[in-house]
C-alpha positions in Angstrom: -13.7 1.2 3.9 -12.2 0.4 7.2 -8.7 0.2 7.5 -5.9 -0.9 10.1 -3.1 0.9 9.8 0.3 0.4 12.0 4.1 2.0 12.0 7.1 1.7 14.4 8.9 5.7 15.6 10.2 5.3 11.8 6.6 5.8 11.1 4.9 7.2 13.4 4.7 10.8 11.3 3.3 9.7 8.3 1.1 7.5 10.1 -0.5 10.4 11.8 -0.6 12.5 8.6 -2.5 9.1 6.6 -5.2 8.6 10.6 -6.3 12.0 9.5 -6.1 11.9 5.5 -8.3 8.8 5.7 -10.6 9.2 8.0 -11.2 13.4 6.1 -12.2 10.8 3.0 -14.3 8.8 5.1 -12.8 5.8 5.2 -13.0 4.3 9.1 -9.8 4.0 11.0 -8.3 1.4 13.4 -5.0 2.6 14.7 -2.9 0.0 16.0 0.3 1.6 17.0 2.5 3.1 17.9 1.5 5.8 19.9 5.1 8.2 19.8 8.5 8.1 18.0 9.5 6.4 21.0 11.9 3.6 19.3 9.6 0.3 19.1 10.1 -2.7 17.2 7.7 -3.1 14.2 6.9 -6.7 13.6 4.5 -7.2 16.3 2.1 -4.1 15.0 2.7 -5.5 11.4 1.5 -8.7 12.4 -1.5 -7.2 14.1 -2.9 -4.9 11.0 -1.8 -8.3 8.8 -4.0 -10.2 11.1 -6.8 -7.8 11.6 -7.2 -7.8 7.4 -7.2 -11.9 7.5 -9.9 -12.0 10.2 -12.1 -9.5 8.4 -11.5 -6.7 10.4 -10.3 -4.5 8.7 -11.2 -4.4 4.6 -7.3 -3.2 3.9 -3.9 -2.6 6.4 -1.2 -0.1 5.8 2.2 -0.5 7.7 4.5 2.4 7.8 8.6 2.7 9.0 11.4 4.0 7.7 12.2 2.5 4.3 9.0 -0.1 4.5 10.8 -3.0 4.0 10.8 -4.7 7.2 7.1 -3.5 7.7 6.6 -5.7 4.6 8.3 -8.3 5.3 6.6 -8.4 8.9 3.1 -8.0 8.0 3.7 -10.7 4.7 4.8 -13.5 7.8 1.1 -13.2 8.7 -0.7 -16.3 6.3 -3.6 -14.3 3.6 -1.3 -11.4 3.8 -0.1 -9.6 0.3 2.0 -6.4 1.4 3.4 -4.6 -0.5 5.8 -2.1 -0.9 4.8 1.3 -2.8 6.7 4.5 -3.3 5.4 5.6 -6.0 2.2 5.2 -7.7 2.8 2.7 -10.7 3.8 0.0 -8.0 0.7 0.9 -5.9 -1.8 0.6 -9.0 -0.3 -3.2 -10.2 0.1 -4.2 -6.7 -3.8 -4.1 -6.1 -5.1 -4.5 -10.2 -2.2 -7.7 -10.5 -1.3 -8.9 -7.0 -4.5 -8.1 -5.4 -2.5 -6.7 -2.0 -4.4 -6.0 1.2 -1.7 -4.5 2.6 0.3 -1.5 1.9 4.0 -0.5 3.0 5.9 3.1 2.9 8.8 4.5 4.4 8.2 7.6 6.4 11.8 8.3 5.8 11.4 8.3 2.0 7.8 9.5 0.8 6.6 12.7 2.0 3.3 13.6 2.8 2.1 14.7 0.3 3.0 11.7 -2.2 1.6 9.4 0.7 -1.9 10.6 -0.1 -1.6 10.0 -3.3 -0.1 6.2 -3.2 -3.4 5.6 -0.8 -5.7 7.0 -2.6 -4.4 5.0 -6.0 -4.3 2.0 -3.9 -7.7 2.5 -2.4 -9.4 3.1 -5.9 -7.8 0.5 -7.8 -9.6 -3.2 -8.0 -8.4 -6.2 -8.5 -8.2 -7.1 -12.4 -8.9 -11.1 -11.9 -8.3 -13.0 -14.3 -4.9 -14.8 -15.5 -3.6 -12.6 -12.2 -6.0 -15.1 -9.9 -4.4 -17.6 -11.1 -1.0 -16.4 -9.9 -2.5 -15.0 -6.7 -4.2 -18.6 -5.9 -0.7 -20.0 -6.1 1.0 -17.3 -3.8 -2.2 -19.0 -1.4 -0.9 -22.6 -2.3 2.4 -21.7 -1.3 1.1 -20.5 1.8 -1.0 -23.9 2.2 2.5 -25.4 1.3 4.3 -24.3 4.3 1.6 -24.6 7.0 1.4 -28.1 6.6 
C-alpha cells in the first residue's frame, strides 16, 4: 500500500518512528513533511497528504501533531477526505469498517510508539464493511457536493 504521511514539530517523532514501521511492513512511503521539530504550522502538510489520497496518490494518509485534532480537522477541509482521529484501537477499527476513513490522525504527545504501531496496523488491516454504512458515507459525500456548489 502506499501511503502519505505528514506531521507538524508536534509530530515529527512519531512520524519518524511510523516512515520506518511502514515501510519494515512493506508498505511504500511518501513523506510530506516536516523535516525537524522546527515549529511549523500543520494545515498546509495536512492538506497535501488529504490531497495526495483524493488524487490517487497515495492509497491512505496519516497526519500526526500533538493531540491530532487540528491535523484532523486540516486534512478533513480537503473535499473526499475522511480523517479521523484514533488513540486507541476500537476507534481505529470502526473508523475504517463504519466510516471508511482514508486518513488517520494521532497525537505524538499522547500515543507512544509503541501503541502507534498498533493503531496503523488495525487501521491498515481493517476493510470497509459496506453496506447500511455506504449509505451514511455517500451522504458525508453529498454534504461535501452541498457546500461546493
Amino acid at each position: 500500500m502506499k501511503i502519505s504521511i505528514g506531521a507538524d514539530h508536534a509530530g515529527y517523532q512519531l512520524k519518524q518512528h511510523l516512515v520506518a514501521t511502514l515501510k519494515e511492513l512493506g508498505h511504500e512511503v511518501d513523506d510530506l513533511g516536516t523535516h525537524s521539530e522546527e515549529s511549523v504550522d500543520y494545515p498546509p502538510i495536512c492538506a497535501a497528504v488529504g490531497r495526495a489520497v483524493v488524487r490517487g496518490d497515495a492509497d491512505r494518509g496519516i497526519v500526526l501533531g500533538g493531540s491530532g485534532q487540528g491535523e484532523q480537522m486540516a486534512a478533513n477541509k480537503v473535499n473526499g477526505v475522511r480523517a479521523a482521529l484514533c488513540h486507541d484501537l476500537f476507534t481505529a477499527r470502526l473508523s475504517r469498517s463504519h466510516n471508511d476513513a482514508n486518513v488517520l490522525s494521532m497525537g505524538g504527545r499522547i500515543v507512544a510508539p509503541g501503541l502507534a504501531d498498533e493503531i496503523v496496523a488495525v487501521w491498515l488491516e481493517t476493510d470497509f464493511d459496506g453496506g447500511r454504512h455506504s449509505r451514511r458515507v455517500e451522504q458525508l459525500a453529498e454534504i461535501e457536493r452541498e457546500e461546493r456548489s
